[in-house]
C-alpha positions, 0 to 999 in steps of 0.5 A: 436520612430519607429525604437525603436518599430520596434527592440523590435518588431524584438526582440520578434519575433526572441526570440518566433522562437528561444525559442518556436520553433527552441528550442523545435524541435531540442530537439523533434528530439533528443529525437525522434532519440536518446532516442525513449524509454525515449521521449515516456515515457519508456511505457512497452508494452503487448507481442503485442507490440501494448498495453500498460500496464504501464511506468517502471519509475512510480510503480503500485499497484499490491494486487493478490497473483500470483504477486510482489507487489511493495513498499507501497506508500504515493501518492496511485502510483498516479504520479499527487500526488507524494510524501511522508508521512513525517511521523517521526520515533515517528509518532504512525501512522507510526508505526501502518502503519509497523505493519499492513503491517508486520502481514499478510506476516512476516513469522518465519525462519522456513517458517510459518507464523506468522499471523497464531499465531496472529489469534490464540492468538486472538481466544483464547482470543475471547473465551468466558470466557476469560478475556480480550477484545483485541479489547477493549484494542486496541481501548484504546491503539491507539485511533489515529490508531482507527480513520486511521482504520476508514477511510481506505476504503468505506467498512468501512467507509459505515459500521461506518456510517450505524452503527450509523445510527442503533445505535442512541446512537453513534451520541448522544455521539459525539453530546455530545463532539462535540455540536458546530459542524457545519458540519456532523461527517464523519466516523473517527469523530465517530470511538471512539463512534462507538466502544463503541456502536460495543463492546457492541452487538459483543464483542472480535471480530474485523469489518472485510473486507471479500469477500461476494457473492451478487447475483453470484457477489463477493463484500467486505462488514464489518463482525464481525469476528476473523480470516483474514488478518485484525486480523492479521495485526491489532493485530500483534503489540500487540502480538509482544510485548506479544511474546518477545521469538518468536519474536526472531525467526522472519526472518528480513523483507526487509525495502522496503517491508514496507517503501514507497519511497520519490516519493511514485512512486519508480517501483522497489524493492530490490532483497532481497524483491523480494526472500522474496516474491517469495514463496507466488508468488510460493504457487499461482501460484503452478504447473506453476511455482517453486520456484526455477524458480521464484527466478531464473527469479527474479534475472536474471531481477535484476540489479545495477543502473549505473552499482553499481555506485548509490548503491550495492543494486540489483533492480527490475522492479516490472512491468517487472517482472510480465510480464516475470511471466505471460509470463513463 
């Protein structure tokens, strides 16, 4: 019995030496020795060297004008939430999604942009004496979009809910539809009554986010109005499908400036993306940079994976590339 007991005992101590520590080190100093960059977590560095900014495996939001902005991301580029929508090609939410995204920055062959005519087709519509609400006919198109707008940020959410706070007539309807509700509505449960409520006391014009100055202090805050990128990228899908002629005269938008990836985390676009972005980056950063500059550096950044092997398509770090900008 002992001799049994001392083997398994010899057993288990050689397994743990062999698996938890011989193991592990001999891979910790190939990576250390072999692959520094890769063990570390391929981190990309300030030009100090010292400070880091970022890994070129994980993608990072980017929203100013002066920079690439990366590929739309399901996981909010939160790598302990990596994943996808799974949302299929019939999801209106989709849709509404692409559309939203597409009306601010789509642009005309000729280099305008095409939000400019949505925002123009909207005031007209807004004038008074018009004969069409397009609010009130997007609510009534979309109710499931209606309810995504409602929870798309605090601001809004903030601005639903002290709205019905103001406007006791939004809760009793939900009460209405709603009387065995345990729970308090949250802001996307009211977005429908809210809406009937909003129509009433500001018709033809759309909740706006606009930057508000508070006390020297720029903060977002919900305004009734009728120009803007949230006019814009909500009402983009409507005119699109009143404008079918200019609709034609669209330049084609690369599908990664619109399509998240599988991880949600993908740190590169396409070097089509990249050229379609570069005037608005251009138009930013006007007297530091040309256009011709910026394309120029984005191509030279570009690169095959594997050397063409997994796939043609040119890529970019979009990380790297806006260092090498702020770098210029």
């Amino acid at each position: 019995m002992g001799a049994h007991l001392r083997a398994n005992v010899m057993l288990l101590v050689l397994t743990v030496v062999l698996c938890c520590v011989i193991y592990p080190a001999i891979l910790w100093v190939i990576g250390q020795t072999v692959f520094p960059d890769q063990a570390a977590g391929s981190l990309i560095y300030k030009a100090d060297g010292k400070t880091p900014v970022g890994s070129r495996l994980i993608g990072q939001p980017f929203s100013d004008d002066r920079y690439f902005w990366p590929r739309p991301s399901s996981a909010g580029y939160d790598a302990s939430a990596s994943g996808g929508s799974n949302l299929a090609a019939s999801n209106p939410k989709l849709r509404g999604r692409i559309a939203q995204q597409l009306g601010p920055i789509v642009r005309y062959r000729n280099g305008k942009q095409v939000g400019d005519d949505v925002e123009a087709w909207y005031q007209e519509k807004a004038k008074r004496g018009s004969d069409r609400d397009l609010t009130a006919e997007w609510v009534n198109e979309f109710p499931t979009l209606v309810k995504v707008w409602a929870a798309s940020s605090d601001q809004v959410k903030a601005y639903i809910k002290d709205w019905a706070e103001k406007h006791p007539e939004v809760m009793a309807a939900w009460k209405a539809k709603n009387a065995d509700a345990t729970s308090p509505p949250e802001a996307a449960d009211l977005a429908p009554f809210f809406f009937d409520s909003y129509l009433k006391v500001h018709p033809r014009t759309w909740p706006c986010v606009v930057d508000v100055e508070v006390q020297g202090k720029k903060e977002k805050q919900v305004k009734p109005d009728t120009k803007g990128s949230d006019v814009q990228s909500t009402f983009f899908d409507m005119w699109l499908r009143e404008h079918p002629k200019e609709a034609t005269e669209i330049d084609p938008v690369p599908a990664d400036m619109v399509m998240s990836s599988g991880s949600g985390l993908d740190p590169h676009i396409t070097l089509r993306n990249a050229e379609y972005q570069a005037p608005r980056v251009a138009k930013a950063r006007e007297g530091k940079l040309t256009l011709e500059q910026i394309k120029a550096l984005a191509s030279k950044m570009s690169f095959r994976p594997l050397g063409g092997i997994a796939g043609d398509e040119p890529l970019v770090n979009v990380l790297e590339l806006n260092l090498a900008l702020d770098a210029q």
